[in-house]
N, C-alpha and C positions, 0 to 999 in steps of 0.2 A: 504494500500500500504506500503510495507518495502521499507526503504529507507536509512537504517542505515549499516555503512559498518562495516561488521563481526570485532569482537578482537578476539587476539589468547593469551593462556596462555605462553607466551614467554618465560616470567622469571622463573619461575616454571619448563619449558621444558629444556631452554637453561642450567639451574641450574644441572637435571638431566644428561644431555649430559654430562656437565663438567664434574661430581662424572666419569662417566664411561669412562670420559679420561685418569681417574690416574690408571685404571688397563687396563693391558694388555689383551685384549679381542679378542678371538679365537674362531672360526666357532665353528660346531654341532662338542664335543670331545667326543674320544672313549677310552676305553681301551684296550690296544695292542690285539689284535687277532690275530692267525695265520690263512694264507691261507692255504687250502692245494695245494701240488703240481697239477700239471695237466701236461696230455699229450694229447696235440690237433688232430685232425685227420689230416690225408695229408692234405696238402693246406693251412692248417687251416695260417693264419696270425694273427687273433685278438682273443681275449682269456682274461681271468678272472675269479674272482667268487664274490660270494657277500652272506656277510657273516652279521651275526647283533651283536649285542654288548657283546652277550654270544659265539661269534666264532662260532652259531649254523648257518649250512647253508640256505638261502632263494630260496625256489622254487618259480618258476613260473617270476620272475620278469623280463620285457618285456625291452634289451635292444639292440640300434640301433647305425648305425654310420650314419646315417642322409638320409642312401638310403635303407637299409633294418633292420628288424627286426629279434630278436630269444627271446629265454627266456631260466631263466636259469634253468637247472634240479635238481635231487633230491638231488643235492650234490653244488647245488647253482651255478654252472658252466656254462656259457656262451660260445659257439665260432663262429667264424663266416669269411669268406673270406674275408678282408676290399676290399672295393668298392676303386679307385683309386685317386678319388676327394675328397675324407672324410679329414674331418677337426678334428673331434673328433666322441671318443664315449661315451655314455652316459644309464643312464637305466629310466624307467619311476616308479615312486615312486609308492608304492603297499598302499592302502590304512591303513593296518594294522600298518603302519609304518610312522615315522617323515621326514618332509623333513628336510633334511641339509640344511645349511646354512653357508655362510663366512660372516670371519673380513673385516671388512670397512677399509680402508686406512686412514678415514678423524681423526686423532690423535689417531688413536688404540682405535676407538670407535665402540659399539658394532654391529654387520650389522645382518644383513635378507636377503641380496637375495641370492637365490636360489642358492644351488651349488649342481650337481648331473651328471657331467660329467669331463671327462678328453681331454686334449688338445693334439694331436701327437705332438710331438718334428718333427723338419721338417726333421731330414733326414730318419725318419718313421722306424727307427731300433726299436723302443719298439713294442713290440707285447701283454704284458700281461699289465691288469690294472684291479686291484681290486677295490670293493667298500663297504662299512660298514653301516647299517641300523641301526637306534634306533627301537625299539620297540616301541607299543605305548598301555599302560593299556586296549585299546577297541579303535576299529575304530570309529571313529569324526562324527557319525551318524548324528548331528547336529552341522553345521560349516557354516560362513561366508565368500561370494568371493567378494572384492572389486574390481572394473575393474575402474581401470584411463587411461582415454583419453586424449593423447596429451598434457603433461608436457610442451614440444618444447620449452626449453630455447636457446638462442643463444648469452648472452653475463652474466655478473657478478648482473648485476642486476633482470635480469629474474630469476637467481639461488637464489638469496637471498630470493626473492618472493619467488620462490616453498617451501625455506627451511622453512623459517620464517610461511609459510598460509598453502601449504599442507601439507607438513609432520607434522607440528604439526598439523595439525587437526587428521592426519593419528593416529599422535604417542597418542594422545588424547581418537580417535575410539577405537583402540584397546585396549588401558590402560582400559576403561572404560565396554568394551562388555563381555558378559557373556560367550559367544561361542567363540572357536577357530575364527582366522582371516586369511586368505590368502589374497595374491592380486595378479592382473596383469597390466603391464602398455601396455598399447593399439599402442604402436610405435608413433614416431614423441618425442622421448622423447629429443631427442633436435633437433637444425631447423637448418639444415647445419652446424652443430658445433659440430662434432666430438671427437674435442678436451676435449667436456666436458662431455663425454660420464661415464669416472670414476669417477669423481663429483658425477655425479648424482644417479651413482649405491650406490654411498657409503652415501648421501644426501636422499636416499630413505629407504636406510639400517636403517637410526637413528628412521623410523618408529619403528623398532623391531616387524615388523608384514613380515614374510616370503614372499617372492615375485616371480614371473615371470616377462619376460620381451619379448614383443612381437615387428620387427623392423617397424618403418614405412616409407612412401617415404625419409624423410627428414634424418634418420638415415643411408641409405646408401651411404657409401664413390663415393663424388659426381666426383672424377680425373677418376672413375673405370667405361666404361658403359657395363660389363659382367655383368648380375644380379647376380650369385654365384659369385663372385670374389669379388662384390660389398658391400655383406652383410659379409664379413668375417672380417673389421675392430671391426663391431659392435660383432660376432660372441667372437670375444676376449677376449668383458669385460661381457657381460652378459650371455653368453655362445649358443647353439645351436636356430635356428631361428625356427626349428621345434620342437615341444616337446610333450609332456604329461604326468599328474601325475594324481592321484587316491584320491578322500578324500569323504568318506564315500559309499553314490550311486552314487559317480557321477566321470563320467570321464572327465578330462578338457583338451584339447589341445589347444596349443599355434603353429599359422602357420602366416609362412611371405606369404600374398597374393599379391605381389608390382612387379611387373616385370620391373625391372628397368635396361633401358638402359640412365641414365644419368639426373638431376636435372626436365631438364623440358619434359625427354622422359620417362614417366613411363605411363605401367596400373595396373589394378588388375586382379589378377587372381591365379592361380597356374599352377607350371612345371606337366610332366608328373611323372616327378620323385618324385615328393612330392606327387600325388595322390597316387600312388604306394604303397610309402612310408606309407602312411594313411591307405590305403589299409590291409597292412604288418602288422602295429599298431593293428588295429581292429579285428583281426582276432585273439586278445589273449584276448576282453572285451566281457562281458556278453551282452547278448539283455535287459535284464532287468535296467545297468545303463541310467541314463539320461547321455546322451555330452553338451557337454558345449565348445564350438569353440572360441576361441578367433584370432582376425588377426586385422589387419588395415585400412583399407577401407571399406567401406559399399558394400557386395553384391546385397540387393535388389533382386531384377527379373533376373538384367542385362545378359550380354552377356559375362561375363567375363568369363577367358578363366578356361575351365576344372569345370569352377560351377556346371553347372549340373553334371557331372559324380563325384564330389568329393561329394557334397551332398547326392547322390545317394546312397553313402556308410550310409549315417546315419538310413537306411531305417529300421524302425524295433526297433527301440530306445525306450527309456520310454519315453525322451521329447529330444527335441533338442531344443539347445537356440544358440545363435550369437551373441558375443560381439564385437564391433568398437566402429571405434573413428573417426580420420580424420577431418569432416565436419566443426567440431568448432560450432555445434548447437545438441541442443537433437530431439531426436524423436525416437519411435516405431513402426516399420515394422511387418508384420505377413506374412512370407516367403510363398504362395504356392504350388509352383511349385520349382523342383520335387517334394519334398516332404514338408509337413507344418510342420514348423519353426518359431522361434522369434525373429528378429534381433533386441538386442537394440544398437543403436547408441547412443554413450554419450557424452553428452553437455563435453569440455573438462576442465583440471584444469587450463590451462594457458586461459581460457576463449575467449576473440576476441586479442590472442596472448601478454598478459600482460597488455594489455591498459587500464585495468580496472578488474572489479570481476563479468564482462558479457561474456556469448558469444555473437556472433551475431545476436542472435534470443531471444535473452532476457534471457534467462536461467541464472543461476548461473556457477560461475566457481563449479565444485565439481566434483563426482563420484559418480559409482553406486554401488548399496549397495544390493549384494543379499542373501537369507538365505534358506539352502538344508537340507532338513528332512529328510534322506536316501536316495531316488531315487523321492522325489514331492519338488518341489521349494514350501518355503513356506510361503517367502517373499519378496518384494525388492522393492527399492526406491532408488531417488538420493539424494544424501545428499549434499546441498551446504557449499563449504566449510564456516568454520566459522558459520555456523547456525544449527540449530537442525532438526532433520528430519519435525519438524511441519511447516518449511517454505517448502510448496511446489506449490506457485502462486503470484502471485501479482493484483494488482486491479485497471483500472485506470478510470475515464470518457470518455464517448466514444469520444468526442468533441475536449480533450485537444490536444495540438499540444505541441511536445517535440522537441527542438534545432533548434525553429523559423521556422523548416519546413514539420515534419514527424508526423502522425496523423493517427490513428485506423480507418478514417473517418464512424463515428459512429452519431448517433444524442445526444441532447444535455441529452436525458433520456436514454440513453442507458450506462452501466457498460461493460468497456471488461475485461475480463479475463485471465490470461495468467498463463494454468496448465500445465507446462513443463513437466512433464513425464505422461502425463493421455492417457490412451487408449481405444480403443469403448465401454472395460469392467467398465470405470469408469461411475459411478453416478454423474455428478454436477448439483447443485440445489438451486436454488434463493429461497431466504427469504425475504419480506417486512415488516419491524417492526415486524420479527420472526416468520412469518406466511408462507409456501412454498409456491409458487406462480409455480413452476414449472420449467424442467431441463433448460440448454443454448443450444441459438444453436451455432453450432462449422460454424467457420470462414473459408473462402480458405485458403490457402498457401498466405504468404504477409509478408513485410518486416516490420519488428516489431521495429515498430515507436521509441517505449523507449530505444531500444538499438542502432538504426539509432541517434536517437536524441543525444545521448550520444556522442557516436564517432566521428559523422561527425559533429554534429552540436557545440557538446561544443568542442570536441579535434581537430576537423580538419582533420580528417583520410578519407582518400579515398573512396568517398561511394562505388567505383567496388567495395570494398573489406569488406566493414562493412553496406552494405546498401543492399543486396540480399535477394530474397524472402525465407528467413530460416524458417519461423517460420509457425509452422504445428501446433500448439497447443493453438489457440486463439479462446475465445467462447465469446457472446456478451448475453446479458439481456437486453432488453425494460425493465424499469421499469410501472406497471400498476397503481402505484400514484408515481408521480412525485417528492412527497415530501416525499416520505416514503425512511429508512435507508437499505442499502441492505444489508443482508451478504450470503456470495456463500459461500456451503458444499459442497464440494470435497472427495467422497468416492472410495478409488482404490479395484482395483479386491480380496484385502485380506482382506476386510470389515476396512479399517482402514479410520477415516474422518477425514480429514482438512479445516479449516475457514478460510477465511477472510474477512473483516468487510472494506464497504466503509470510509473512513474518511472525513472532512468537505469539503465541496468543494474549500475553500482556498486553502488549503493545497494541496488534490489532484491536482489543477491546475498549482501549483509553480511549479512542473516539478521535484521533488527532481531524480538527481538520486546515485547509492552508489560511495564511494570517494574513 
């Protein structure tokens, strides 16, 4: 059983931030290029080109003002009628090429997120807006996508946590990994606090690993209850709610699925205008990429509005996968109807909302950590923050009761398990004094005792809230001698195992849990 609460290289991280406050530090730079002129067709309102760092023009690149699509031709030219409710336009990044990126505000420190559209001035007099591409040596054939769920800070102290535990673990991953790194943050990236919405873009920036940023219920301006009206505060600092960029085989879109008519009036789903939209998108990507969806809520099966017809569209794909967040707990869905799909849903980083480095369901606070081989995923796991990918379970006696009330209810030879991202593909398998004895069996759905224990029992937090049946991913062991040491092997679907080793029953009994 781990019980020790993650350290982060602070000194070391906070050291480099410093060196990069004393220069002036500026997004993805170009050297001056000219545009060429253009003359738009009748009608035309919105216009541009897009050019790369040699002024050589870029074809094909797929851009939109958040209701329709074009691409631009041989001569890298875009145009298009603006729609009347458009906020900005923007282009979706060609895999060939770097994403931009902007300066952080937080002391002219260096940033990452994502910058690949322009804003209309409101009395909507510009009509052209160019855009500039890096080239990149060879497309990113092998590259990394982090998906972080549910940052949701909402006051000074929750921001110092995120800066202090995830972004340096962020700015850590990345320093450290051998493949390119992307990310996306899953929405709820803060919790009715609006106000810190630049904070955090610029607090996420000091990863210095490129970013998206997808809105969740809690990021829309809660005075507003027009769902587009709503998302246009957040629209400001992290730029368009709908998106997608390209890196290697794989297409990633970012969609607000939140129909929000007001704090406690939201569902999930999408407008017709956004299928559309997607629609419009797709219809310039190959059948041969995998998609890759990122939104905010968990689709599931459900009923949400426009699911089926928008999945629809993915029909025909190498793979389809589904990134959320929301829940405040992990698990793995296998989408399928209309078509099959992988939803992961990820344990989030603010865990059971700051109270600790749990979710509700026991998991780690962390993110998911995936790795794309051209068009086959060819890895992925959650990585708790503060730990190394080898922690991925915990171990406790069936029997023990955590925070005087909450228990596995298991017998007193029984070991439970808790493989927070394992799926039907996973192998786990009991050892007695190193000999298999044979797989777990997998538990219901039940309120997972260690993280009940925790919240309610040591902290006093409201079991509605930290006491619900989350946890999908509990397997249990009879042991066949009672006195014999167990250790569970946890094998995920890309042949990779993980241990862990029962410890004395002392110790396992005390109830430790992380600080």
């Amino acid at each position: 059983m781990h019980t020790h609460h993650p350290t982060f290289p602070r000194a070391r991280f906070l050291a480099r931030i410093v060196a990069a406050f004393l220069v002036l530090a500026v997004g993805t730079a170009f050297a001056k290029v000219t545009h060429p002129d253009i003359k738009p067709a009748a009608g035309i309102d919105l216009y541009g080109s897009i050019l790369d760092e040699t002024g050589a023009p870029v074809a094909g690149v797929v851009v939109s003002d958040g209701f329709q699509c074009v691409a631009t031709d041989a001569k890298g030219v875009y145009q298009m009628k603006r729609n009347p409710k458009a906020r900005m336009v923007y282009y979706s990044t060609p895999s060939e090429y770097a994403i931009n990126t902007q300066a952080t505000s937080v002391k002219k420190g260096k940033g990452s997120s994502a910058v690949f559209y322009a804003k209309f001035d409101r009395r909507g007099k510009q009509k052209r807006f160019n855009f500039d591409l890096r080239k990149l040596p060879a497309p990113e054939k092998l590259f990394t996508l982090i998906c972080v769920g549910d940052p949701q800070t909402s006051n000074d102290t929750n921001i110092v946590r995120y800066r202090n535990e995830t972004v340096v673990d962020l700015y850590t991953f990345g320093k450290t990994s051998k493949l390119p790194c992307y990310a996306i943050l899953l929405g709820d990236i803060c919790s009715d606090a609006p106000q810190y919405h630049r904070t955090m873009r610029d607090y996420t920036g000091l990863t210095e690993i490129p970013y998206f940023a997808v809105i969740g219920n809690h990021d829309h301006e809660q005075a507003i209850t027009d769902d587009y009206k709503s998302a246009a505060p957040f629209e400001d600092v992290f730029g368009p709610v709908n998106f997608s960029f390209n890196r290697g085989g794989v297409h990633i879109i970012g969609m607000d699925n939140i129909l929000y008519n007001g704090r406690e009036d939201y569902k999930s789903g999408f407008t017709d205008e956004q299928v559309e939209w997607l629609r419009q998108s797709l219809s310039f990507v190959p059948k041969d990429k995998i998609i890759v969806l990122a939104y905010h809520a968990p689709l599931y099966e459900s009923e949400a509005k426009n699911r089926a017809k928008l999945m629809k569209l993915f029909e025909g794909y190498a793979e389809v996968h589904l990134m959320a967040g929301h829940t405040h707990d992990h698990r793995n869905y296998i989408v399928k109807n209309p078509i099959e799909a992988y939803e992961h849903i990820h344990g989030t980083a603010c865990g059971a909302w700051w109270r600790s480095t749990l979710n509700k369901d026991g998991a780690p606070n962390g993110y998911g950590v995936y790795t794309f081989n051209g068009n086959k995923v060819a890895d992925w796991y959650f990585k708790a923050t503060g730990y190394g990918r080898g922690y991925q379970m915990r171990m406790y006696p069936g029997d023990v009761t955590f925070g005087g009330e909450y228990s596995y209810k298991q017998g007193p030879n029984d070991v439970v398990v808790d493989v927070w991202n394992a799926d039907p593909d996973w192998k786990i398998i009991a050892y007695e004094n190193g000999v298999a004895v044979g797989p777990l069996r997998k538990l219901p759905r039940m309120v997972d005792a260690y993280a009940a224990g925790y919240h309610v029992g040591e902290l006093g937090a409201k079991s509605s809230n930290y006491a619900t049946k989350a946890n999908q991913h509990l397997y249990v062991h009879t042991k066949n001698n009672p006195s014999a040491r167990v250790e569970i092997r946890a094998t995920d679907r890309f042949g990779v195992t993980y241990v862990v080793r029962e410890m004395t029953t002392d110790l396992s009994r005390a109830g430790k849990y992380p600080r």
